[in-house]
PDB file of N, CA, C and O in Angstrom:
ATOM      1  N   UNK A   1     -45.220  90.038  54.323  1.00  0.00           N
ATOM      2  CA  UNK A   1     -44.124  90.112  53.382  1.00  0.00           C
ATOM      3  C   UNK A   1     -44.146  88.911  52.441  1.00  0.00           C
ATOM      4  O   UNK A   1     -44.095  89.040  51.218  1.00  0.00           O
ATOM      5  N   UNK A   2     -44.236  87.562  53.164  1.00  0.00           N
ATOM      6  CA  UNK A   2     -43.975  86.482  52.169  1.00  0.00           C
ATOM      7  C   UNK A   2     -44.847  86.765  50.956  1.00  0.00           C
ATOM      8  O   UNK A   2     -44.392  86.671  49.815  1.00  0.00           O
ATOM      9  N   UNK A   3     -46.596  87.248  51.314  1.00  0.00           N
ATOM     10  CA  UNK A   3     -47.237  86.875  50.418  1.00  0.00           C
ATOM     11  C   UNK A   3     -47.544  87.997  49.283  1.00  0.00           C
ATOM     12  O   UNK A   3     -48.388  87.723  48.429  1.00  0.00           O
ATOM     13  N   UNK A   4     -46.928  89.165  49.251  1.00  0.00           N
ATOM     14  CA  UNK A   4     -46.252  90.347  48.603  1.00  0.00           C
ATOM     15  C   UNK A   4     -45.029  89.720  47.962  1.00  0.00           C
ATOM     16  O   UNK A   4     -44.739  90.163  46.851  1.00  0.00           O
ATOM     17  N   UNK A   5     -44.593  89.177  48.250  1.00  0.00           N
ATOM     18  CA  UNK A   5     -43.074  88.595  47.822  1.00  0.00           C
ATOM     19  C   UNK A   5     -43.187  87.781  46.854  1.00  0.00           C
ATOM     20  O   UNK A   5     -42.356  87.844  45.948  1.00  0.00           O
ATOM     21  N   UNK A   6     -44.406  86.669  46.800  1.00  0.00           N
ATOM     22  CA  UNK A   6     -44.635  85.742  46.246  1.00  0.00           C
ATOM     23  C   UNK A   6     -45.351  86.222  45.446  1.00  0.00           C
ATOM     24  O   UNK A   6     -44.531  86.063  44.542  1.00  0.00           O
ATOM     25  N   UNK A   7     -46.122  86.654  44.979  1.00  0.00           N
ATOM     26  CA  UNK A   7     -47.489  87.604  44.188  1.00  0.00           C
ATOM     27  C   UNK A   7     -46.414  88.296  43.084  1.00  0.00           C
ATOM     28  O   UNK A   7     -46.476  87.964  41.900  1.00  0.00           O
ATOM     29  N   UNK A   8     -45.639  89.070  43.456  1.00  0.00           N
ATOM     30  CA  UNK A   8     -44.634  89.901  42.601  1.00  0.00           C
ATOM     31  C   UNK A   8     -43.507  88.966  41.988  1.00  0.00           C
ATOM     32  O   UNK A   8     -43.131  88.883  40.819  1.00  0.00           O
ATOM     33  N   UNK A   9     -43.228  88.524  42.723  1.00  0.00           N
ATOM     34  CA  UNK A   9     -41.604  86.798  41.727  1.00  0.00           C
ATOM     35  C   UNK A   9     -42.459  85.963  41.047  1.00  0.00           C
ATOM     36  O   UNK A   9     -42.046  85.275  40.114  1.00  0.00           O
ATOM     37  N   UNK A  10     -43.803  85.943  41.472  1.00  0.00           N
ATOM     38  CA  UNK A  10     -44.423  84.847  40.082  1.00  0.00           C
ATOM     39  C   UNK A  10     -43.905  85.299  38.319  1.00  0.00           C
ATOM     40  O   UNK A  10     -43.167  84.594  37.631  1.00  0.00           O
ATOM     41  N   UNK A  11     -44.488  86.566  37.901  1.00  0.00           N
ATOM     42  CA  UNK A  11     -43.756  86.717  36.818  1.00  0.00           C
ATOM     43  C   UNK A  11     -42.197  86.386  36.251  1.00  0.00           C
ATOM     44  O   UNK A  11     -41.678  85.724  35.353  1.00  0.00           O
ATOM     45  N   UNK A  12     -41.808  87.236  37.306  1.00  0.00           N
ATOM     46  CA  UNK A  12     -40.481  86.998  37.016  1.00  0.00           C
ATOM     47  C   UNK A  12     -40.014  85.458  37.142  1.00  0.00           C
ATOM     48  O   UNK A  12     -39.032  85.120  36.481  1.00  0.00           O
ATOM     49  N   UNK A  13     -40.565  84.651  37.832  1.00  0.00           N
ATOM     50  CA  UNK A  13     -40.642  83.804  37.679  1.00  0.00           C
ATOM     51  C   UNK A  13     -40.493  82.663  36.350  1.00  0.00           C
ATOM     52  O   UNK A  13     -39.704  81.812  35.938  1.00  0.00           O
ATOM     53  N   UNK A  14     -41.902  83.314  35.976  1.00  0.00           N
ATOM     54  CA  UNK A  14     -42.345  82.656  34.667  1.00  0.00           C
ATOM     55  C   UNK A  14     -41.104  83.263  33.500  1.00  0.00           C
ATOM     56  O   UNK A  14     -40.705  82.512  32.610  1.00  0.00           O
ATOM     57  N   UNK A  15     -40.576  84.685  33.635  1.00  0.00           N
ATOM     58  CA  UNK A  15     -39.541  85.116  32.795  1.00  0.00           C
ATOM     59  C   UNK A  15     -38.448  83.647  33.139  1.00  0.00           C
ATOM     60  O   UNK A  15     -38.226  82.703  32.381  1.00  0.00           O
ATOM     61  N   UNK A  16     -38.039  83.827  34.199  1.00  0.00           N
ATOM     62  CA  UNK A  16     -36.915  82.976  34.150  1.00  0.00           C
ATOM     63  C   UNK A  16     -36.978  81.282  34.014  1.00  0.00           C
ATOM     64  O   UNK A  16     -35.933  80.680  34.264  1.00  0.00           O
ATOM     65  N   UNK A  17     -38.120  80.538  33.644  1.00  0.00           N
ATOM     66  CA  UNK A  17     -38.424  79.391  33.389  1.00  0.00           C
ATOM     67  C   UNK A  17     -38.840  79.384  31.613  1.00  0.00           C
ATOM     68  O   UNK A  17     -38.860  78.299  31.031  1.00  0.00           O
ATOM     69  N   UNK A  18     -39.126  80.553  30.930  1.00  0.00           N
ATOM     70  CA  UNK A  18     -38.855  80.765  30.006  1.00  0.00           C
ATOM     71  C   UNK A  18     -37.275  80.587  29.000  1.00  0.00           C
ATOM     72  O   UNK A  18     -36.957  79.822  28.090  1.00  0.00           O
ATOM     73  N   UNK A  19     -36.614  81.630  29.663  1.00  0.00           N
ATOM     74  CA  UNK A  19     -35.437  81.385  29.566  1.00  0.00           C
ATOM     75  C   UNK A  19     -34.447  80.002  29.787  1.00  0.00           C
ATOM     76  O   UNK A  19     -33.400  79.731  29.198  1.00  0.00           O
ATOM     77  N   UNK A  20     -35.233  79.146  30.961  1.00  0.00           N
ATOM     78  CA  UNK A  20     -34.863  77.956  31.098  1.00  0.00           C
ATOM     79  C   UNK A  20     -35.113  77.345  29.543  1.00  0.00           C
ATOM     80  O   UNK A  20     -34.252  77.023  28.724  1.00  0.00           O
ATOM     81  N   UNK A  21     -36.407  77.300  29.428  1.00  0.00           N
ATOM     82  CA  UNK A  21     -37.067  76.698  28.754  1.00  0.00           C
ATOM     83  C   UNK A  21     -36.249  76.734  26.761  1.00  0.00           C
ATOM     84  O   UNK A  21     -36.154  75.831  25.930  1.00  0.00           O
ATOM     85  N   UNK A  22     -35.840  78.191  26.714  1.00  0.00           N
ATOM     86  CA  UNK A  22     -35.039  78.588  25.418  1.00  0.00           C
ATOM     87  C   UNK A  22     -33.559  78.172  25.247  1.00  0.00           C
ATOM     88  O   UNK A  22     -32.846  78.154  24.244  1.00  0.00           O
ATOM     89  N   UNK A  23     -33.314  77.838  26.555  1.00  0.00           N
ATOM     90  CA  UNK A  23     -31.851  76.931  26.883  1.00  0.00           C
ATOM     91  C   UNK A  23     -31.840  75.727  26.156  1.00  0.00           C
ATOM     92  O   UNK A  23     -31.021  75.320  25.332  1.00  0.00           O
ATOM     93  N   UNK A  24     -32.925  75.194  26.610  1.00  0.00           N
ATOM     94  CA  UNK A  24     -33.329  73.715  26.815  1.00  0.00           C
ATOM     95  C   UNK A  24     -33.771  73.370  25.291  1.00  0.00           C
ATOM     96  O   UNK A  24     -33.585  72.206  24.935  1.00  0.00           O
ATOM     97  N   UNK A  25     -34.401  74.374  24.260  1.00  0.00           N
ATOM     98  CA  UNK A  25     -34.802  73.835  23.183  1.00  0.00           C
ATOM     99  C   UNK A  25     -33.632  74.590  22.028  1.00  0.00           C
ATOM    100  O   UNK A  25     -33.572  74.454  20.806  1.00  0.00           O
ATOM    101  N   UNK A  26     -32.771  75.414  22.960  1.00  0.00           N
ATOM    102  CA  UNK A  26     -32.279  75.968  21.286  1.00  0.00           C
ATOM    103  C   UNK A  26     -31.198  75.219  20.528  1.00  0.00           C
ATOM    104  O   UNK A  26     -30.575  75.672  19.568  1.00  0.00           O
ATOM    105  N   UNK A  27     -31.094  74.378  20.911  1.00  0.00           N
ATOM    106  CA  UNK A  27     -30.171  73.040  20.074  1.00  0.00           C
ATOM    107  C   UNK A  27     -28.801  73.812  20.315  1.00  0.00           C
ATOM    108  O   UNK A  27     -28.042  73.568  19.377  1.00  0.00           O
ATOM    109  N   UNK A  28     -28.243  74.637  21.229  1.00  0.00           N
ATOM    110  CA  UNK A  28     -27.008  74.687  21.203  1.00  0.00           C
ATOM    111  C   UNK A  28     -26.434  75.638  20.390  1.00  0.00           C
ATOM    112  O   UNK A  28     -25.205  75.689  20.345  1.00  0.00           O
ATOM    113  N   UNK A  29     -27.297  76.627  19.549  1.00  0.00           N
ATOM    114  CA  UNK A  29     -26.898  77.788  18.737  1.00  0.00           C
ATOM    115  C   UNK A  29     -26.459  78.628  19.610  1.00  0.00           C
ATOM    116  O   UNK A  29     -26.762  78.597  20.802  1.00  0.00           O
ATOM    117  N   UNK A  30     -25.524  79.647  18.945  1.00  0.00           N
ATOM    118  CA  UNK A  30     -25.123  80.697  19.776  1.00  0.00           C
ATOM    119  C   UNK A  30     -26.158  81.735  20.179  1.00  0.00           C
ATOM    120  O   UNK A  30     -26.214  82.296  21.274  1.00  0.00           O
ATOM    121  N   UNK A  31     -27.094  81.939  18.982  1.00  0.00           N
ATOM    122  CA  UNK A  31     -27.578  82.920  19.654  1.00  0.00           C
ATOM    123  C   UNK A  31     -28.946  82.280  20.550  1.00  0.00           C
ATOM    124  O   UNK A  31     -29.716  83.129  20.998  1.00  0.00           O
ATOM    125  N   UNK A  32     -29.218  81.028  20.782  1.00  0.00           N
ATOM    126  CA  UNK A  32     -30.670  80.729  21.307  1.00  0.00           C
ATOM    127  C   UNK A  32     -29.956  80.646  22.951  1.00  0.00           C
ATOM    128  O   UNK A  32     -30.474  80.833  24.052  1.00  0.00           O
ATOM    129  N   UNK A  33     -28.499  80.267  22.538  1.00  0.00           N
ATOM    130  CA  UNK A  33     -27.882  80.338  23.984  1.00  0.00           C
ATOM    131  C   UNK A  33     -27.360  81.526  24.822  1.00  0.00           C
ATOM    132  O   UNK A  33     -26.929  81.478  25.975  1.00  0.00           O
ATOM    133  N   UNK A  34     -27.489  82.640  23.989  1.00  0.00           N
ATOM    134  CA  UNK A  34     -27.319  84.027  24.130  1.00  0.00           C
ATOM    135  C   UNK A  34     -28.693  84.315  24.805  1.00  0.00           C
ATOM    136  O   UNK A  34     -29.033  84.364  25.987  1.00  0.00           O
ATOM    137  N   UNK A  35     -29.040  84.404  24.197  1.00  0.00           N
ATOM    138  CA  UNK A  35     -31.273  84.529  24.570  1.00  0.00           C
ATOM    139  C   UNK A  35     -31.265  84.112  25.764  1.00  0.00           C
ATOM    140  O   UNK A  35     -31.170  84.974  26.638  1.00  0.00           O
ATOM    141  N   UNK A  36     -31.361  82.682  26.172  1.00  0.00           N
ATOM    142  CA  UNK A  36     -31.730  82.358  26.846  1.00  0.00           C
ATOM    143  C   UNK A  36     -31.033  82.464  28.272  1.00  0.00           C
ATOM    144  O   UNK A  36     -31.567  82.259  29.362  1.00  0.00           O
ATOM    145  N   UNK A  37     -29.584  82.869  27.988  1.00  0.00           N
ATOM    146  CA  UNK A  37     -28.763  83.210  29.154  1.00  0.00           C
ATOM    147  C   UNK A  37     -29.065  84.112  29.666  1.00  0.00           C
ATOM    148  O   UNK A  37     -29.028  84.223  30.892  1.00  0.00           O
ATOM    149  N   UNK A  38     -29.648  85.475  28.466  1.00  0.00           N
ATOM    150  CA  UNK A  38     -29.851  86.987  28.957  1.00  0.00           C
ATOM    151  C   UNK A  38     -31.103  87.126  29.606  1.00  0.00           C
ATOM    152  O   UNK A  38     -31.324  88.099  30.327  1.00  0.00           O
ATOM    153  N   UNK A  39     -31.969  86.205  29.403  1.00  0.00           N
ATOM    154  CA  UNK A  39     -33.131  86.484  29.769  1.00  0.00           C
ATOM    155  C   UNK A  39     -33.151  85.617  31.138  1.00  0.00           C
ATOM    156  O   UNK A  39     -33.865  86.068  32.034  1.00  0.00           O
ATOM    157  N   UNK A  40     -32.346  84.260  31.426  1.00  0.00           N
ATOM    158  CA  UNK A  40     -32.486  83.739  32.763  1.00  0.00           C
ATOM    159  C   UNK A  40     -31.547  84.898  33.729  1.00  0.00           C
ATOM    160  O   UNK A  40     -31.969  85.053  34.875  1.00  0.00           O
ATOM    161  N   UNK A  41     -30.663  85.476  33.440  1.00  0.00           N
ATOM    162  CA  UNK A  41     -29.552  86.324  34.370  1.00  0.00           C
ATOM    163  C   UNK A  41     -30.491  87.516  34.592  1.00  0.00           C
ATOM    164  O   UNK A  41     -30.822  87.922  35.706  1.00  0.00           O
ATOM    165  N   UNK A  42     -30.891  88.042  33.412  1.00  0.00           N
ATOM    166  CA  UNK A  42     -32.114  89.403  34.065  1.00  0.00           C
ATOM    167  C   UNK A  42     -33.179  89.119  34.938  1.00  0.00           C
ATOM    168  O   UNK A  42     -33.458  89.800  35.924  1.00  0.00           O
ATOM    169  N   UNK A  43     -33.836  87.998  34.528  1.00  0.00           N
ATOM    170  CA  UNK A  43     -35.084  87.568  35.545  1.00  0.00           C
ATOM    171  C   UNK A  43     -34.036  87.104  37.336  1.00  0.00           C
ATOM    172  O   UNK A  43     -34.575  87.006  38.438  1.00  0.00           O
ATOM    173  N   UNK A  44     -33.137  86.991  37.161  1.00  0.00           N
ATOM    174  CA  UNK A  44     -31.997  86.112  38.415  1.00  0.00           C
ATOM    175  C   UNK A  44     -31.942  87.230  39.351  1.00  0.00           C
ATOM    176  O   UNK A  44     -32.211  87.264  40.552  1.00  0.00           O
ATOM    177  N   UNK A  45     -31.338  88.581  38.161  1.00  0.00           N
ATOM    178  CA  UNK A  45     -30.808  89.659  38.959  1.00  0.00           C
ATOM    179  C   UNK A  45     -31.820  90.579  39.644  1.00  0.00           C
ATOM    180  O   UNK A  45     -31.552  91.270  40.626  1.00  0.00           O
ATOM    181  N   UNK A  46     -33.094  90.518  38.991  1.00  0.00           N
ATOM    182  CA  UNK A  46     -34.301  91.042  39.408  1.00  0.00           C
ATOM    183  C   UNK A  46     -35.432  90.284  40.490  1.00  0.00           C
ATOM    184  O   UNK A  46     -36.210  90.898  41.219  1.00  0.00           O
ATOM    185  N   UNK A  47     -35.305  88.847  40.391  1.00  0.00           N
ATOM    186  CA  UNK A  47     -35.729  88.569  41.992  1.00  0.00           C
ATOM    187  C   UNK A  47     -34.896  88.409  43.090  1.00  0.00           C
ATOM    188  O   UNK A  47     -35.417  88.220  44.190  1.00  0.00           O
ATOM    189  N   UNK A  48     -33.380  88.464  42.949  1.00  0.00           N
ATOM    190  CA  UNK A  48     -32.866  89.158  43.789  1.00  0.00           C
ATOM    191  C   UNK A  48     -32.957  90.653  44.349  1.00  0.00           C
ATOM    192  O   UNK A  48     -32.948  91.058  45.511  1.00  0.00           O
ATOM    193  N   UNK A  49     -33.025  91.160  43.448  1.00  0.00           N
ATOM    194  CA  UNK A  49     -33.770  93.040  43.920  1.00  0.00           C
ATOM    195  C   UNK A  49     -34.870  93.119  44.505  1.00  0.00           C
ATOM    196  O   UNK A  49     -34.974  93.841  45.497  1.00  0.00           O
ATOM    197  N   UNK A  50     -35.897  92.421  44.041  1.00  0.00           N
ATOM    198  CA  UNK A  50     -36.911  92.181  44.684  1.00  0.00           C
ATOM    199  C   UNK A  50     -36.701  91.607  46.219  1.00  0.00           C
ATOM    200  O   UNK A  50     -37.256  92.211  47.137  1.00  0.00           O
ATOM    201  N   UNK A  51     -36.003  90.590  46.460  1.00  0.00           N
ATOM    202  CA  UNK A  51     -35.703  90.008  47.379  1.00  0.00           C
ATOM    203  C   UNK A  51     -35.223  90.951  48.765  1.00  0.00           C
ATOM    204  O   UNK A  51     -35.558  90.884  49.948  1.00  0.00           O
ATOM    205  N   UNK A  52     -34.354  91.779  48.080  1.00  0.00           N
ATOM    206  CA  UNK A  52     -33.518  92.990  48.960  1.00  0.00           C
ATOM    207  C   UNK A  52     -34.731  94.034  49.528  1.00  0.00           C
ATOM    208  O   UNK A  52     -34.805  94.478  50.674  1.00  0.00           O
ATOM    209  N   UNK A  53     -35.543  94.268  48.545  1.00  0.00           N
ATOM    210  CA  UNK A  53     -36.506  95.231  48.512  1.00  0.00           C
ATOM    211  C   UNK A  53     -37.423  95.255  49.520  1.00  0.00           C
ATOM    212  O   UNK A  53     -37.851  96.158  50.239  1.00  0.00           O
ATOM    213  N   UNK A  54     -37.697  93.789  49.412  1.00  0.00           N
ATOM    214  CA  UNK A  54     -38.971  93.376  50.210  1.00  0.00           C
ATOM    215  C   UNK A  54     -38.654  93.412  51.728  1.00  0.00           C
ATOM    216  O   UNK A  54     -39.486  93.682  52.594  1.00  0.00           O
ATOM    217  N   UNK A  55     -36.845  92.990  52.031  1.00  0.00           N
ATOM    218  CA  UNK A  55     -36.796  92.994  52.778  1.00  0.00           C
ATOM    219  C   UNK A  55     -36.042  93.884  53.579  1.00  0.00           C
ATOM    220  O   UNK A  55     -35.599  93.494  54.659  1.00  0.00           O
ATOM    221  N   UNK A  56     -35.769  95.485  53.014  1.00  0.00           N
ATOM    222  CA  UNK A  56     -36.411  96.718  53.557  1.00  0.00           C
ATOM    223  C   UNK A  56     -37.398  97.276  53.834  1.00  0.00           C
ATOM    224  O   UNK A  56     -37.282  98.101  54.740  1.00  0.00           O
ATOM    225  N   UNK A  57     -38.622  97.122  53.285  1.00  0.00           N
ATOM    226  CA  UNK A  57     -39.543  96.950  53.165  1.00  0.00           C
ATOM    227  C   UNK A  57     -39.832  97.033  54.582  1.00  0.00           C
ATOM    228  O   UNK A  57     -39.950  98.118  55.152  1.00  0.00           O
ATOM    229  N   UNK A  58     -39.965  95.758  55.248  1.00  0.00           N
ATOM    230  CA  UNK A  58     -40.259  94.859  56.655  1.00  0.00           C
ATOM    231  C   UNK A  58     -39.318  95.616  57.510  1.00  0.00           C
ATOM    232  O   UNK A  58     -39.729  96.101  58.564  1.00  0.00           O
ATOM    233  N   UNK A  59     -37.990  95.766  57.108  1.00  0.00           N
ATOM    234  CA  UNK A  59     -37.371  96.416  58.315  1.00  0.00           C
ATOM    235  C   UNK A  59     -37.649  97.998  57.893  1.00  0.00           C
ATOM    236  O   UNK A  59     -36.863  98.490  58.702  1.00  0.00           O
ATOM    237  N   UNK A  60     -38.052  98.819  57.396  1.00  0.00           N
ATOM    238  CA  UNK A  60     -38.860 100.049  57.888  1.00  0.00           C
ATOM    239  C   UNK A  60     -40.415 100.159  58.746  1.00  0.00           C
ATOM    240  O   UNK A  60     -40.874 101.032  59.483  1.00  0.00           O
ATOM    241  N   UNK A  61     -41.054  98.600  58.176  1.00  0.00           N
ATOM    242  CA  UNK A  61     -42.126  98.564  58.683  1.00  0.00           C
ATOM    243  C   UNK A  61     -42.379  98.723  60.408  1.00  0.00           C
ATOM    244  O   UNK A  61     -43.090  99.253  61.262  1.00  0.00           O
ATOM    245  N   UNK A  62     -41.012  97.671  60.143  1.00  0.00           N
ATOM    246  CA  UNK A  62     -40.468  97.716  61.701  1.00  0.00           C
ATOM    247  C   UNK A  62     -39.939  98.494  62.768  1.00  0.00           C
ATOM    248  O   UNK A  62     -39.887  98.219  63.967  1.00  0.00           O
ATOM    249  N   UNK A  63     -39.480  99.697  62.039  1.00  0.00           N
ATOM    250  CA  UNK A  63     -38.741 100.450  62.517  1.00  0.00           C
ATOM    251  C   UNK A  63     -39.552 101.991  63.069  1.00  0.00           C
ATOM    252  O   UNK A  63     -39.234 102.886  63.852  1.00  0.00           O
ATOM    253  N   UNK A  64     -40.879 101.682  62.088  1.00  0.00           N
ATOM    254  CA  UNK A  64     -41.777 102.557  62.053  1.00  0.00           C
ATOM    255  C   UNK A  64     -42.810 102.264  63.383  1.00  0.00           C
ATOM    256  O   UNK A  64     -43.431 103.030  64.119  1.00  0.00           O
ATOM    257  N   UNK A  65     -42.686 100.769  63.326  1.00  0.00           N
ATOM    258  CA  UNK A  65     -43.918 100.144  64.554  1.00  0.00           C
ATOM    259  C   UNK A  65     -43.024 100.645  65.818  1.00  0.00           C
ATOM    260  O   UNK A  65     -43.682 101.430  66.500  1.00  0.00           O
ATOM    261  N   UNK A  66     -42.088 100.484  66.184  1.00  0.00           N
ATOM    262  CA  UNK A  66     -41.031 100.669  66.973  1.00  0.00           C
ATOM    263  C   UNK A  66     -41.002 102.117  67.432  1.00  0.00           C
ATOM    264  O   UNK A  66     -40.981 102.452  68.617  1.00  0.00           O
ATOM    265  N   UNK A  67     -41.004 103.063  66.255  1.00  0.00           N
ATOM    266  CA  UNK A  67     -41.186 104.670  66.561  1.00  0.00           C
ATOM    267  C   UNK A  67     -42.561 104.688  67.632  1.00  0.00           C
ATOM    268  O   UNK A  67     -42.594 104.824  68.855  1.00  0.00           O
ATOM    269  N   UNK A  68     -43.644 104.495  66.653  1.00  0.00           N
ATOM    270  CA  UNK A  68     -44.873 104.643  67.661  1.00  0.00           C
ATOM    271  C   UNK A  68     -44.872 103.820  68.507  1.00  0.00           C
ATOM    272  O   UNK A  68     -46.029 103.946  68.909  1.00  0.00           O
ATOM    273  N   UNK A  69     -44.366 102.916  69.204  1.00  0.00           N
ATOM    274  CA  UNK A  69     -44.547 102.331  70.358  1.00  0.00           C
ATOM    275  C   UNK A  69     -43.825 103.517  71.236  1.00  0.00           C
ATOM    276  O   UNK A  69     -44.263 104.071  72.245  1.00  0.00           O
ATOM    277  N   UNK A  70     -42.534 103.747  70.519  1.00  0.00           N
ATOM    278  CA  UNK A  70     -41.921 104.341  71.731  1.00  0.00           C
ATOM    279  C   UNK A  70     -42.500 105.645  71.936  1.00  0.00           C
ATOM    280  O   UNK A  70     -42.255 106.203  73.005  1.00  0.00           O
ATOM    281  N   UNK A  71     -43.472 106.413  70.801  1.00  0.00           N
ATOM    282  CA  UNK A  71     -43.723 107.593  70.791  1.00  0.00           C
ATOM    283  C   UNK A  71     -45.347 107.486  71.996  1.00  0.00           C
ATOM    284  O   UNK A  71     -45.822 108.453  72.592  1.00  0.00           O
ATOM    285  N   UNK A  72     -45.845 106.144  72.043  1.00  0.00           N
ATOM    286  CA  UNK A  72     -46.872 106.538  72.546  1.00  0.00           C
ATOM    287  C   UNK A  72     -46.562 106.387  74.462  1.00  0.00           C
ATOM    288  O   UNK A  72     -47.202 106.824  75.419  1.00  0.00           O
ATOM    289  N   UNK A  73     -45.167 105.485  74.360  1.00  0.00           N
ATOM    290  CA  UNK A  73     -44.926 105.268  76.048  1.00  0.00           C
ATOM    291  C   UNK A  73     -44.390 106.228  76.727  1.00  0.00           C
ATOM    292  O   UNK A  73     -44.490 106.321  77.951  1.00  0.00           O
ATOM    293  N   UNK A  74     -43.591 107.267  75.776  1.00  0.00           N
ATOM    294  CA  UNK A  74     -43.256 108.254  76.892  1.00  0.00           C
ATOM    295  C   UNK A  74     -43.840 109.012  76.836  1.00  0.00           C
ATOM    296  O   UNK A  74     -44.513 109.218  75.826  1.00  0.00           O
ATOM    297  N   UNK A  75     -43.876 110.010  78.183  1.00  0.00           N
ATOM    298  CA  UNK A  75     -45.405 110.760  78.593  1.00  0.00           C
ATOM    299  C   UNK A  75     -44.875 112.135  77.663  1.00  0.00           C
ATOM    300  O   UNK A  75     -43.728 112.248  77.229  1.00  0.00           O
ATOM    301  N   UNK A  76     -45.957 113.121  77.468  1.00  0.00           N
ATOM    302  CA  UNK A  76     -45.501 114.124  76.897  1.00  0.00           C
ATOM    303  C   UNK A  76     -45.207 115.114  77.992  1.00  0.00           C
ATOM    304  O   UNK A  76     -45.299 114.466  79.034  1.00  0.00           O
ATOM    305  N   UNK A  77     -44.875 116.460  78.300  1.00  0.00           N
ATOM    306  CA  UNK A  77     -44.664 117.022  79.111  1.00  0.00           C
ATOM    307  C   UNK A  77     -45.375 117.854  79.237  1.00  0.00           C
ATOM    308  O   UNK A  77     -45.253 118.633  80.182  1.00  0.00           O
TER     309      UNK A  77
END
């Protein structure tokens, strides 16, 4: 999971250090502060989704390993 997790938030990543980055240079205009808000809150709200995702993800994985264990211990009839 981590390294699926990490591979996929790099972009978004880079989106939201962008957006840092348009904060940081737009001298305080409305709209560079508009920009740069919309684009750090979308990249925010989307590695949080990701975050959720991944970690359904793991708990189906789990849930699935769990089926076949139990499917292979009880005997069939």
């Amino acid at each position: 999971m981590a390294r699926s997790f990490m591979v996929r938030s790099l972009p978004l990543l880079a989106v939201l250090v962008a957006g840092a980055v348009v904060l940081g240079v737009g001298g305080g205009k409305t709209v560079t502060l508009a920009i740069g808000f919309g684009v750090v809150a979308v990249a925010a709200v989307l590695l949080v989704s990701l975050f959720f995702y991944e970690v359904g993800r793991s708990e189906d994985r789990a849930r699935a390993q769990e089926r076949e264990r139990d499917s292979r211990a009880t005997p069939k009839a």
